[in-house]
C-alpha positions as a LaTeX table, in Angstrom:
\begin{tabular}{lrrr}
\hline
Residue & $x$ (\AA) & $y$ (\AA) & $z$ (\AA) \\
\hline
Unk1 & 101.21 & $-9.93$ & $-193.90$ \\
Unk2 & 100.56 & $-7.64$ & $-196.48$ \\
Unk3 & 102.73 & $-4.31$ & $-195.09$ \\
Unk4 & 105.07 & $-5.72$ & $-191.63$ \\
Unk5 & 105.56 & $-1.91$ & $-190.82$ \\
Unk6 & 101.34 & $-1.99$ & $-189.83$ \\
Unk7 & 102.95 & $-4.45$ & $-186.94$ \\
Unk8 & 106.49 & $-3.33$ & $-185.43$ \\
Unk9 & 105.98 & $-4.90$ & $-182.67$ \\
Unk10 & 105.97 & $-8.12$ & $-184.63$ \\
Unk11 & 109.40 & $-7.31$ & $-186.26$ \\
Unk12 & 110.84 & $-6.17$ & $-182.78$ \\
Unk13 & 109.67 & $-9.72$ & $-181.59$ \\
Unk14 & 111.81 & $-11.37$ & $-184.17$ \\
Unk15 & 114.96 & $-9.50$ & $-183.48$ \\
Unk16 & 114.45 & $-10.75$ & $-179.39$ \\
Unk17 & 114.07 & $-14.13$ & $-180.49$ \\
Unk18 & 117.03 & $-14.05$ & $-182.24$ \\
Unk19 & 119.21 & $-11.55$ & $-180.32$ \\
Unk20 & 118.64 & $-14.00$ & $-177.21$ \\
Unk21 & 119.60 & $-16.98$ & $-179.51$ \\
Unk22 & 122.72 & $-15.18$ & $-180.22$ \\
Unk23 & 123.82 & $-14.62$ & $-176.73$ \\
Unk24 & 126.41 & $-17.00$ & $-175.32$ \\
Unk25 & 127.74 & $-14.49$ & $-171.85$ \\
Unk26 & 124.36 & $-13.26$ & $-170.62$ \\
Unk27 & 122.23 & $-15.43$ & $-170.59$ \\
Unk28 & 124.74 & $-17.34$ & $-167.72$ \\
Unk29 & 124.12 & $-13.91$ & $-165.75$ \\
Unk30 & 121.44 & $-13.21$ & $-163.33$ \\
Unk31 & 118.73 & $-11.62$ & $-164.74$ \\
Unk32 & 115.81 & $-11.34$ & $-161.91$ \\
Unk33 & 117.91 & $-8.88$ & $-159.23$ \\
Unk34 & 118.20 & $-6.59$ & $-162.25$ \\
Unk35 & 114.45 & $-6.72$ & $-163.15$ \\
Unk36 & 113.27 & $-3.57$ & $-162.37$ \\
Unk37 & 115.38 & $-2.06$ & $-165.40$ \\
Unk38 & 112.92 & $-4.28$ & $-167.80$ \\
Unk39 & 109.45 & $-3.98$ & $-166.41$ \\
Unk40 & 108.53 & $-0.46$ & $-167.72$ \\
Unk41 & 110.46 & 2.44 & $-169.49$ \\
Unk42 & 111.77 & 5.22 & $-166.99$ \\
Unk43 & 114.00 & 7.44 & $-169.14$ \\
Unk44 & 116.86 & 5.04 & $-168.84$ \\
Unk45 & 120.42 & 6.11 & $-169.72$ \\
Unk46 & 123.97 & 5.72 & $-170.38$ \\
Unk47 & 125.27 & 6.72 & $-166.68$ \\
Unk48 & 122.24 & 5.35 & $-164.47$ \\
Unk49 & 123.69 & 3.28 & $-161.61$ \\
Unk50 & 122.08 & 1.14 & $-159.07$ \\
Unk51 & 123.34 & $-0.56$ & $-156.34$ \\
Unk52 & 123.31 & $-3.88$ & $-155.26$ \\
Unk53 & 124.62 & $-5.69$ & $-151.73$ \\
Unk54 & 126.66 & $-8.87$ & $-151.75$ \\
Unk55 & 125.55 & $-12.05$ & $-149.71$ \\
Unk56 & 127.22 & $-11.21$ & $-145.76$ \\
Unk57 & 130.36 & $-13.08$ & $-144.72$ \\
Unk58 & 130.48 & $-14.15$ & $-140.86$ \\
Unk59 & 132.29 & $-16.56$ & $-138.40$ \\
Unk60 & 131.03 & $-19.46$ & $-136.50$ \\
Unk61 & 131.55 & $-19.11$ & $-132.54$ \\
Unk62 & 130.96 & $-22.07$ & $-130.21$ \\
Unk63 & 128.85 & $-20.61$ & $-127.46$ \\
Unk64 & 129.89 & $-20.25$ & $-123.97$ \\
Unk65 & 128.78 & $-17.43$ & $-121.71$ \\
Unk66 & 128.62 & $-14.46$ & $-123.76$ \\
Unk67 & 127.40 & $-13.95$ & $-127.71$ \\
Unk68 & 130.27 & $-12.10$ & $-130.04$ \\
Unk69 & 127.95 & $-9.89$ & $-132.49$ \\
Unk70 & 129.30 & $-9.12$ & $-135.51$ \\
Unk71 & 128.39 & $-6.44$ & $-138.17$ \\
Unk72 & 126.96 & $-7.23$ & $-141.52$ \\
Unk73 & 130.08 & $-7.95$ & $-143.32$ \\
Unk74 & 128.35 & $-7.43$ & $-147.22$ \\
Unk75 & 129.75 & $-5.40$ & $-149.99$ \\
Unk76 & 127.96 & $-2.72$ & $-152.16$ \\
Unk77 & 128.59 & $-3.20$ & $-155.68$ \\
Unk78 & 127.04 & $-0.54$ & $-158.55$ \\
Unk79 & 125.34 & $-1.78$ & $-162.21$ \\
Unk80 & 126.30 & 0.76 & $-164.09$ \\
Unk81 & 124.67 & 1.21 & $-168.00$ \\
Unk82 & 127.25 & 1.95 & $-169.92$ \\
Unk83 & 126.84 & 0.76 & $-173.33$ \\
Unk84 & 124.12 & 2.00 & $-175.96$ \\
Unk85 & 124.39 & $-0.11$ & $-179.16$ \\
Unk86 & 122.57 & 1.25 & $-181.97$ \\
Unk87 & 122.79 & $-0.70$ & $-185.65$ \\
Unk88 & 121.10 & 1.87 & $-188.01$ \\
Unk89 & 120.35 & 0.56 & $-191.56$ \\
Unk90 & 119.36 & 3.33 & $-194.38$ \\
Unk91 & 115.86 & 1.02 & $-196.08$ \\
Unk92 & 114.92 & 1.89 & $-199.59$ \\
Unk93 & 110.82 & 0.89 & $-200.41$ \\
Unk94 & 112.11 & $-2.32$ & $-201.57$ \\
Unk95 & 113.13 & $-3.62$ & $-197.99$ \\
Unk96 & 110.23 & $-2.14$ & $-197.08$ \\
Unk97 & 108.13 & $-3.94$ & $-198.95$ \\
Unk98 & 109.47 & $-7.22$ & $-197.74$ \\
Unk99 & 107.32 & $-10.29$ & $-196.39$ \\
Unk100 & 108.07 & $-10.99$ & $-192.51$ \\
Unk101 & 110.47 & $-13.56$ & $-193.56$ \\
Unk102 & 112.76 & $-12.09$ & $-196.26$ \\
Unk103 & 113.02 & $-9.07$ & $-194.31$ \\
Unk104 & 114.36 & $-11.26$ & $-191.05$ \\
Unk105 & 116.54 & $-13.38$ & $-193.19$ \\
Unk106 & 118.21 & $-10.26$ & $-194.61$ \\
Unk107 & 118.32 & $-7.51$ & $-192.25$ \\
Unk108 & 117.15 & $-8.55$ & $-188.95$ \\
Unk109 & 119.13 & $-11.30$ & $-187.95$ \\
Unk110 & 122.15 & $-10.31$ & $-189.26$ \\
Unk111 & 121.82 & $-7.49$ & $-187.23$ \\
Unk112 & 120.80 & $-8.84$ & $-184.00$ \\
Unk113 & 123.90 & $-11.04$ & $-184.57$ \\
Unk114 & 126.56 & $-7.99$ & $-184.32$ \\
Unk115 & 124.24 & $-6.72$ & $-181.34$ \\
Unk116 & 124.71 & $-10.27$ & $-179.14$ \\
Unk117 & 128.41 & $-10.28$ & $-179.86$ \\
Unk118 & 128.82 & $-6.60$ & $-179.08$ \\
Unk119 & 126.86 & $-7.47$ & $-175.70$ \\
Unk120 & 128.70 & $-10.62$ & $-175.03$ \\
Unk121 & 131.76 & $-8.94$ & $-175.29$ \\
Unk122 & 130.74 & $-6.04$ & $-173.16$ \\
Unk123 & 129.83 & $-8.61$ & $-170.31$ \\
Unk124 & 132.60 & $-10.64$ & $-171.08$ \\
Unk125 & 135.32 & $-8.06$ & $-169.44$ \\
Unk126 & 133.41 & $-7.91$ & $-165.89$ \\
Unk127 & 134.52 & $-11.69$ & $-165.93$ \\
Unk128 & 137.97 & $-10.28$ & $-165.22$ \\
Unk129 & 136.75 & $-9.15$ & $-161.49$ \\
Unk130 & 136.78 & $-12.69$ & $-160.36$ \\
Unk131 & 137.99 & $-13.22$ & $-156.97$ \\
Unk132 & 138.79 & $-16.74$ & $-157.47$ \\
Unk133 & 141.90 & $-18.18$ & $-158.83$ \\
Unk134 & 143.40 & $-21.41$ & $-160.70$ \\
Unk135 & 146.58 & $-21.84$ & $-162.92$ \\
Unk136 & 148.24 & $-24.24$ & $-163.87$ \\
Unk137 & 150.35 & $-25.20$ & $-166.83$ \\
Unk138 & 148.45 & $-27.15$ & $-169.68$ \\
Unk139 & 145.23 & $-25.97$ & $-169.29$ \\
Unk140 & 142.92 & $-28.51$ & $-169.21$ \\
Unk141 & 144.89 & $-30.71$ & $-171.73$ \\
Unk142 & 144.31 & $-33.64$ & $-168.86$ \\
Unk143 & 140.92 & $-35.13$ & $-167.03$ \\
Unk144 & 143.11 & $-34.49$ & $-163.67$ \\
Unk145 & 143.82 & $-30.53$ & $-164.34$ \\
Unk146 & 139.51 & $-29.97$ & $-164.90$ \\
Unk147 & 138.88 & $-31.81$ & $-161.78$ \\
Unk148 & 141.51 & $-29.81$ & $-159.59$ \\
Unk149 & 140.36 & $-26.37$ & $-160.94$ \\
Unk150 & 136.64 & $-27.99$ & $-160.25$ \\
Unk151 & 138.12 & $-28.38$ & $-156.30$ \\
Unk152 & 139.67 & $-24.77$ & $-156.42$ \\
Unk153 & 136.06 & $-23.44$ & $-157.79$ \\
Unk154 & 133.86 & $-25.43$ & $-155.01$ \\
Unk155 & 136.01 & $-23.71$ & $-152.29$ \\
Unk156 & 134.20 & $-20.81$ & $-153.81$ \\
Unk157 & 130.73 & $-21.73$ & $-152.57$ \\
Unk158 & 129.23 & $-22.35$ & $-156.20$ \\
Unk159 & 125.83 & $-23.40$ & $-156.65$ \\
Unk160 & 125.71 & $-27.22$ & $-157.93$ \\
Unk161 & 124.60 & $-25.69$ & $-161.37$ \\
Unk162 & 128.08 & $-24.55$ & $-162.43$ \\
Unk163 & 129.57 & $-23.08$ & $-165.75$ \\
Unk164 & 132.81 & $-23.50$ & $-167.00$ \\
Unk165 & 133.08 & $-20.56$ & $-169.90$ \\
Unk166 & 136.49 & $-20.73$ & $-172.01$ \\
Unk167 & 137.76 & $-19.02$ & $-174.98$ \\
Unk168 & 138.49 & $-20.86$ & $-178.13$ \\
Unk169 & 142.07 & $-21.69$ & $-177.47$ \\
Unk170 & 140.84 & $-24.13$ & $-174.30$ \\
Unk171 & 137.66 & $-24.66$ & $-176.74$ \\
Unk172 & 140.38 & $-26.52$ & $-179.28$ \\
Unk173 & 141.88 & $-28.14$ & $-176.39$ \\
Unk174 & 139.35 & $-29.55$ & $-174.73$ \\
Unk175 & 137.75 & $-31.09$ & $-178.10$ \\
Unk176 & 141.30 & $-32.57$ & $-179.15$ \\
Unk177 & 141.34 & $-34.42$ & $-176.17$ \\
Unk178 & 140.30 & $-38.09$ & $-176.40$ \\
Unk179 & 138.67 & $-38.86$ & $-172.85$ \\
Unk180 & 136.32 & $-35.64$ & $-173.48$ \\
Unk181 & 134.78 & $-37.17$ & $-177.02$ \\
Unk182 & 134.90 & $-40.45$ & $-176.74$ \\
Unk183 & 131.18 & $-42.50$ & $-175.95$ \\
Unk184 & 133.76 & $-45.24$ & $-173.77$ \\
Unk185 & 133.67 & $-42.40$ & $-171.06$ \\
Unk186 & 131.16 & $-39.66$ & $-171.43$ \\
Unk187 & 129.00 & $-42.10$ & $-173.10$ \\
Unk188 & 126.67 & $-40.34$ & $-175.56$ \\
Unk189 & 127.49 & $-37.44$ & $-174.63$ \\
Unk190 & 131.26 & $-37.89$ & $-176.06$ \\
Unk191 & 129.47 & $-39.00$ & $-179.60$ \\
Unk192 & 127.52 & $-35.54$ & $-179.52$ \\
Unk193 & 131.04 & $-33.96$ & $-178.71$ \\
Unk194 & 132.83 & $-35.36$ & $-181.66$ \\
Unk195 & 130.28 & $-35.34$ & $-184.10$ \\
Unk196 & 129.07 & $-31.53$ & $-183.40$ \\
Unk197 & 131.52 & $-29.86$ & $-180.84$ \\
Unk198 & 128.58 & $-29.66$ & $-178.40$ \\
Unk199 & 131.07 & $-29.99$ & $-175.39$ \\
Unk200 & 128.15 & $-30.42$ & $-172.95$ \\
Unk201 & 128.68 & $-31.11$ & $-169.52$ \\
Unk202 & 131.60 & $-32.57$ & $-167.68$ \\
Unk203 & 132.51 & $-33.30$ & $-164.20$ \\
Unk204 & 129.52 & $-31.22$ & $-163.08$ \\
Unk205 & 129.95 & $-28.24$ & $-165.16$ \\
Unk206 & 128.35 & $-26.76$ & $-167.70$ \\
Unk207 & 130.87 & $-26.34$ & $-170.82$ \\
Unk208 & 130.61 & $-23.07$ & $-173.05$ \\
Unk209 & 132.64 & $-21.49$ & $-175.46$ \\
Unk210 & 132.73 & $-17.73$ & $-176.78$ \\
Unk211 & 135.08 & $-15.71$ & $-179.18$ \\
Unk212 & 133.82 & $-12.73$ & $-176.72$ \\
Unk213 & 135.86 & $-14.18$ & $-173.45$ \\
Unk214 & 137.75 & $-10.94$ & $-172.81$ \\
Unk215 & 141.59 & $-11.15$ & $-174.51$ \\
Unk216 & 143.89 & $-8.95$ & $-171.71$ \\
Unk217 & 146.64 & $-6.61$ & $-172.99$ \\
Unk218 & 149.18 & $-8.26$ & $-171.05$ \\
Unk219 & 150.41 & $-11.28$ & $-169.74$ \\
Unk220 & 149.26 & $-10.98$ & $-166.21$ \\
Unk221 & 152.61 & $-9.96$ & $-164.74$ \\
Unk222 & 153.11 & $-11.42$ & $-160.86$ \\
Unk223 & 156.16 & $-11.50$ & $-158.52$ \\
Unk224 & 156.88 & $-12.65$ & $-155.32$ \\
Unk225 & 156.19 & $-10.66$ & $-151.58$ \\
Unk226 & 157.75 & $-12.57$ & $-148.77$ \\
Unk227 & 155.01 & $-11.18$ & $-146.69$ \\
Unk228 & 153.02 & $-12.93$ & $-143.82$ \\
Unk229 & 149.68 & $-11.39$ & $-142.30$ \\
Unk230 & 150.00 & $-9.79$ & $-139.14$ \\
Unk231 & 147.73 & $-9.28$ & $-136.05$ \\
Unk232 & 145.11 & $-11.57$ & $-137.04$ \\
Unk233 & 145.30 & $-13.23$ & $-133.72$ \\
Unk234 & 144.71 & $-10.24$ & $-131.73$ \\
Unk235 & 141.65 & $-9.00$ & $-133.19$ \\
Unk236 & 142.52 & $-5.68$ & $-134.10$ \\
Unk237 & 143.60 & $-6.61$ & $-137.73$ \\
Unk238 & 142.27 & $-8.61$ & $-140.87$ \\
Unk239 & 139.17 & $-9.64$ & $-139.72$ \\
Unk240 & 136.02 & $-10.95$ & $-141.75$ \\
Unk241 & 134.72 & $-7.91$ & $-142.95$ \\
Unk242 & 137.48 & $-5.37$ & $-143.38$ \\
Unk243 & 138.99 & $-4.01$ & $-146.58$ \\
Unk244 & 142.51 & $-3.54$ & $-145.84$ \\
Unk245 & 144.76 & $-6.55$ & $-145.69$ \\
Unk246 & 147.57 & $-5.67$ & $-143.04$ \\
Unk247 & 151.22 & $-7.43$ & $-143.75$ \\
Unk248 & 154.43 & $-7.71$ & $-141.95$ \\
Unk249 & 158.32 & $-9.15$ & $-142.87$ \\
Unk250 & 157.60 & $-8.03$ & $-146.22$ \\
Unk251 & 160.19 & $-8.29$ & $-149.41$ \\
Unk252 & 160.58 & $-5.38$ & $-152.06$ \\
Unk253 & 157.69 & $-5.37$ & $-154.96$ \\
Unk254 & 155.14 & $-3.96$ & $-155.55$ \\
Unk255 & 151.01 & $-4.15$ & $-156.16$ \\
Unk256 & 148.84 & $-3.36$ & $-158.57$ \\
Unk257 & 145.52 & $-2.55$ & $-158.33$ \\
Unk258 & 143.47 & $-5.69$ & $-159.16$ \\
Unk259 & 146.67 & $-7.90$ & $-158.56$ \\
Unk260 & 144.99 & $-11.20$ & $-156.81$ \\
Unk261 & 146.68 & $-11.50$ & $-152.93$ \\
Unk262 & 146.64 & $-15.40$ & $-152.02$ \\
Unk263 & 146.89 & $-15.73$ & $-148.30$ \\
Unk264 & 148.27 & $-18.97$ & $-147.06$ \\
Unk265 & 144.96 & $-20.91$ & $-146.22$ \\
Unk266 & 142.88 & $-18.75$ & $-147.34$ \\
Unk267 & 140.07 & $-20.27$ & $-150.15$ \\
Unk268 & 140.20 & $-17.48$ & $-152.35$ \\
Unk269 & 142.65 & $-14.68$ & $-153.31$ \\
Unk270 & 141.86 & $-11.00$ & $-152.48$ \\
Unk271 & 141.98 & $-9.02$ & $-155.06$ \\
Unk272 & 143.76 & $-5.43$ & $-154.62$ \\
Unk273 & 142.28 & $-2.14$ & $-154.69$ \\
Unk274 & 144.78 & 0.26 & $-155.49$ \\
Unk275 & 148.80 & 0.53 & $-156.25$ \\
Unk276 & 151.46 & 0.04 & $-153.56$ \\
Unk277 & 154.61 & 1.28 & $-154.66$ \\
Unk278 & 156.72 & $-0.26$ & $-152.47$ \\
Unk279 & 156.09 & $-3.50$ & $-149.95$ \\
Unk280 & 159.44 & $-3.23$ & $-148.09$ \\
Unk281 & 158.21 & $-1.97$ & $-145.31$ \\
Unk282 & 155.05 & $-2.57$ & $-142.88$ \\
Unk283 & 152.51 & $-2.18$ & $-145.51$ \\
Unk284 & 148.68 & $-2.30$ & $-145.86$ \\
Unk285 & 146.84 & $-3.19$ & $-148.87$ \\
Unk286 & 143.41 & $-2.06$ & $-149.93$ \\
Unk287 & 140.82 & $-4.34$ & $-150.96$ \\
Unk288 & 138.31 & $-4.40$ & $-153.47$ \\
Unk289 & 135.68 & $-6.84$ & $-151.48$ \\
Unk290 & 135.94 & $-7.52$ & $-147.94$ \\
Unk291 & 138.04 & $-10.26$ & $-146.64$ \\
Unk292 & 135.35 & $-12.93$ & $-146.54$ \\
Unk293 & 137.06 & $-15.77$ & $-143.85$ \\
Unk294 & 139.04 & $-16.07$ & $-141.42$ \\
Unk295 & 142.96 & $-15.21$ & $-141.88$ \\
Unk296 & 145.14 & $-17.06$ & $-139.48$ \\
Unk297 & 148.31 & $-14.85$ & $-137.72$ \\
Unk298 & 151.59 & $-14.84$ & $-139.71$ \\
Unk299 & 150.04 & $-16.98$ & $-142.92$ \\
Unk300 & 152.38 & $-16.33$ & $-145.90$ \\
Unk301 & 151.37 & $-13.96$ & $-148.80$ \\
Unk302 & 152.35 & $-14.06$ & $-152.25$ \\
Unk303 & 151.10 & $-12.51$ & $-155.39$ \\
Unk304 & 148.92 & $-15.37$ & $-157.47$ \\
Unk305 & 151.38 & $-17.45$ & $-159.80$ \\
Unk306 & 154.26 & $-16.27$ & $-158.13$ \\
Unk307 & 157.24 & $-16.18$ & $-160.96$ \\
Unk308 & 155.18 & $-17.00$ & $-164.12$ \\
Unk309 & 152.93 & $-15.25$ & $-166.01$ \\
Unk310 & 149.48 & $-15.93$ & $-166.37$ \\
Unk311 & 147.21 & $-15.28$ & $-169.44$ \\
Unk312 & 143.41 & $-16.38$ & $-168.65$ \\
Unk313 & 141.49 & $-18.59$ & $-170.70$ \\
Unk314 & 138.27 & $-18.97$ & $-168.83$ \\
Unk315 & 136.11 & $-19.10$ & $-166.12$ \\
Unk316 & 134.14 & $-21.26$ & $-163.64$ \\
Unk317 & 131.13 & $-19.56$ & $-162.01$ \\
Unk318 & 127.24 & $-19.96$ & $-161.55$ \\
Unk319 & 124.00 & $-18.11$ & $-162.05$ \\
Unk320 & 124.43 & $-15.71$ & $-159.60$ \\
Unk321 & 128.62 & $-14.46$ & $-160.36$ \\
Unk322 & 127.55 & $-11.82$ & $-162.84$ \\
Unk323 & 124.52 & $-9.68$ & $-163.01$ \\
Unk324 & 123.21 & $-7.81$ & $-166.50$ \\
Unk325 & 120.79 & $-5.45$ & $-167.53$ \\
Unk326 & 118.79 & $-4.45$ & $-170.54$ \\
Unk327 & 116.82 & $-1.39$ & $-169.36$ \\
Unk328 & 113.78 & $-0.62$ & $-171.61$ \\
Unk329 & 114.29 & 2.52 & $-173.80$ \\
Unk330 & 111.62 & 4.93 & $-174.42$ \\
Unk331 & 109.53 & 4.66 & $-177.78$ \\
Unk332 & 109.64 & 8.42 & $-179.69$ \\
Unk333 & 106.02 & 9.06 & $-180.71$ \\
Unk334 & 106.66 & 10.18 & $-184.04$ \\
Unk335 & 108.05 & 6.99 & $-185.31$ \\
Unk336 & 106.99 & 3.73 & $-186.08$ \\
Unk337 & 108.41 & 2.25 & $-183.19$ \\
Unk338 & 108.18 & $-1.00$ & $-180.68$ \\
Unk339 & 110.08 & $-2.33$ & $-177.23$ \\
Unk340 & 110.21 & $-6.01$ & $-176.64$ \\
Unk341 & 111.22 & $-7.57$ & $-173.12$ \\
Unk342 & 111.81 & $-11.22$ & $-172.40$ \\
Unk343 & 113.98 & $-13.49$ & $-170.01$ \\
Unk344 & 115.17 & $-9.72$ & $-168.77$ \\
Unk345 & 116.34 & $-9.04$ & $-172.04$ \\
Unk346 & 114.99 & $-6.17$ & $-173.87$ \\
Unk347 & 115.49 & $-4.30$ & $-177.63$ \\
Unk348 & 113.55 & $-1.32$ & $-179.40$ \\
Unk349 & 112.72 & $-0.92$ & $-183.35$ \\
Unk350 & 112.31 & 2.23 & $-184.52$ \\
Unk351 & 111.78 & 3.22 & $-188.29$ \\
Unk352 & 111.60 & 6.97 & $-189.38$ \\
Unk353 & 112.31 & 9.34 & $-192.50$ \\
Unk354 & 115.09 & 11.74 & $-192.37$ \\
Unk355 & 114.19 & 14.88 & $-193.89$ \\
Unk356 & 117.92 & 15.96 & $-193.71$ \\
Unk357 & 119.14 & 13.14 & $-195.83$ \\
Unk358 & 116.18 & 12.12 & $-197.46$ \\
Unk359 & 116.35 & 8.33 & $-196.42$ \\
Unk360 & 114.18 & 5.93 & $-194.24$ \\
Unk361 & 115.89 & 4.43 & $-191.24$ \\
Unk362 & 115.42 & 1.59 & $-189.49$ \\
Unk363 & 116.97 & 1.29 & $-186.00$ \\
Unk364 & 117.66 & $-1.62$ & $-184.11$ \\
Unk365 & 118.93 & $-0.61$ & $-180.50$ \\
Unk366 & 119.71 & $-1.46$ & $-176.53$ \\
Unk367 & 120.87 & $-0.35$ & $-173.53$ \\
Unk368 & 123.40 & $-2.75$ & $-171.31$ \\
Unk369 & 124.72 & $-2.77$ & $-168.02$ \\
Unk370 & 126.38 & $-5.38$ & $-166.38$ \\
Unk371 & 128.75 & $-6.15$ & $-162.99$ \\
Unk372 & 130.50 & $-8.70$ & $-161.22$ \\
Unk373 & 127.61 & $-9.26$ & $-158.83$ \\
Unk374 & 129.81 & $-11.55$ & $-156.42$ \\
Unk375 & 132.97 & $-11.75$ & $-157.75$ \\
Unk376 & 133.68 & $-14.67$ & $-155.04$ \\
Unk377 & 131.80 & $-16.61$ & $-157.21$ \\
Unk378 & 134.15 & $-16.71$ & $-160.40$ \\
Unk379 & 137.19 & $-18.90$ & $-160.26$ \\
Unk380 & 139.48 & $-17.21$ & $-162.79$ \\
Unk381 & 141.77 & $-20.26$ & $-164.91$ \\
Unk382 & 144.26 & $-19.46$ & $-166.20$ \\
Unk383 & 147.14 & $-20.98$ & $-168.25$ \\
Unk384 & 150.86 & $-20.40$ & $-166.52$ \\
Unk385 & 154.11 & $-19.90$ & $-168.46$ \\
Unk386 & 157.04 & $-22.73$ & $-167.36$ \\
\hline
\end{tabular}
């Protein structure tokens, strides 16, 4: 190809290719409810929102006489774009004069490399909205410890084609371990393990690592409530549906907001939506998502982990947990300029001189959204301190 520039779109091709090989997070996200943001340009921005309804959440009666109707119990959740990530690389007539390949080898992929990890990372911290819940101490150093947090994450109503996404500490872990690389019982796919780290799938779930799982500030901090629900039983209170969980008997503490609630019995935590300063009296806590089953009267309620502290290493989810968007950006018409879309992932190419600095530019650039689009879906794991 004599001059690439006569063919952008062919260079904006080659950055997809390998932006999308790059990826690790989103391409485990849902892609088709988000579709409309990649079909055609429409003056997408930083600050567009859409909204998107949850699956509903009902009860079973056993007919008698009379029906019990029941409202839609769903929950509205926005995507939100919030990130624009731009790599902008000053070109001299050399780089310009490239062949196809050189110029991918040295610019193009190592740019669309910083663009997937910037994305992954970005996607990475709606993880943290997870609903579900599992701790335990030794993360996943036994065979026994990855089949109970399996358990805790098909309570969740998963899909059969399950992830398991951890960071490189449980990454290390998992690969030290001898039952998960040895051929004697994962046959060859415990060869494949030790000889390339592939950790492929085990007990029904998908294994992944990324250095973009989201590292908190904190230790997740929990204490103890003494609470029971209240009411349940009359149905006036904490019923399927409702986003305020009502508790009596309580003991002093407090909650903060996106502080996971476990309700004795329940199959998930809820997770809270704002501060309460003080539980020692007849409190109410609001909720993030509706409560999604049925709470039974008086069932004891503690905050998750109650006494340790927590620092997440990873998640179980599906295909449908987290949603992400790549909404096409508009091409300038005085630029050399393409937009590529595929597998709902989209980037633009634009190259231009700059009169005020007297350079030519080449941009590589995208805009991402992304949301927790059922956080019941995620099962958060989580390492606990003794």
């Amino acid at each position: 190809m004599a001059n690439i520039w006569e063919h952008p779109s062919v260079i904006a091709m080659e950055a997809l290719t390998h932006l999308e090989d790059a990826l690790v997070i989103a391409p485990l996200c849902a892609k088709d409810v988000t579709s409309d943001f990649t079909t055609k340009s429409n003056g997408w921005k930083v600050g567009d929102e859409v909204s998107f309804r949850t699956h509903g959440e009902y009860e079973v009666d056993e007919f008698t006489t009379d029906i019990s109707t029941q409202d839609v119990a769903s929950s509205t959740r926005a995507l939100k774009i919030e990130k624009h990530f731009d790599i902008s690389i000053a070109i001299t007539a050399s780089e310009q004069a490239m062949d196809l390949d050189s110029f991918v080898d040295q610019i193009i992929i190592p740019a669309t490399y910083k663009l997937a990890e910037k994305v992954d990372t970005f996607i990475g911290t709606k993880l943290l909205q997870g609903a579900g819940a599992y701790y335990s101490t030794g993360l996943f150093e036994t065979a026994a410890d990855i089949a109970l947090a399996r358990k805790n994450a098909t309570l969740q109503q998963l899909a059969m084609n399950r992830f398991c996404l951890v960071d490189l500490d449980i990454e290390a872990t998992l690969l030290g371990q001898t039952w998960f690389n040895q051929s004697q019982t994962r046959g060859a796919d415990g060869e494949t393990t030790l000889r390339n780290a592939d950790m492929g799938r085990v007990m029904g779930m998908d294994f992944f690592s990324s250095i973009a799982f989201p590292t908190e500030a904190a230790l997740y901090a929990v204490g103890t409530m003494g609470a029971t629900t209240t009411d349940s039983a009359s149905g006036t209170k904490n019923l399927i549906g409702g986003k305020v969980l009502t508790i009596d008997a309580p003991g002093a503490g407090t909650i903060v907001a996106g502080d996971r609630i476990i309700v004795a019995g329940a199959r998930r935590p809820l997770i809270a939506a704002a501060d309460v300063a003080d539980t020692t009296s007849i409190t109410t806590i609001a909720l993030r998502d509706p409560i999604a089953e049925v709470l039974a009267d008086a069932a004891s309620v503690t905050v998750a982990a109650v006494g340790k502290n927590v620092q997440h290493h990873g998640v179980i989810m599906d295909d449908r947990s987290l949603a992400i968007a790549f909404p096409i950006l508009d091409l300038p018409e005085d630029r050399v300029a393409a937009t590529v879309s595929n597998n709902g992932v989209s980037i633009r190419i634009v190259k231009g001189y700059d009169l005020a600095k007297k350079k030519t530019t080449m941009s590589l650039d995208l805009l991402c959204g992304g949301f927790a689009l059922d956080p019941r879906r995620i099962t958060m794991i989580g390492d606990k301190s003794a």
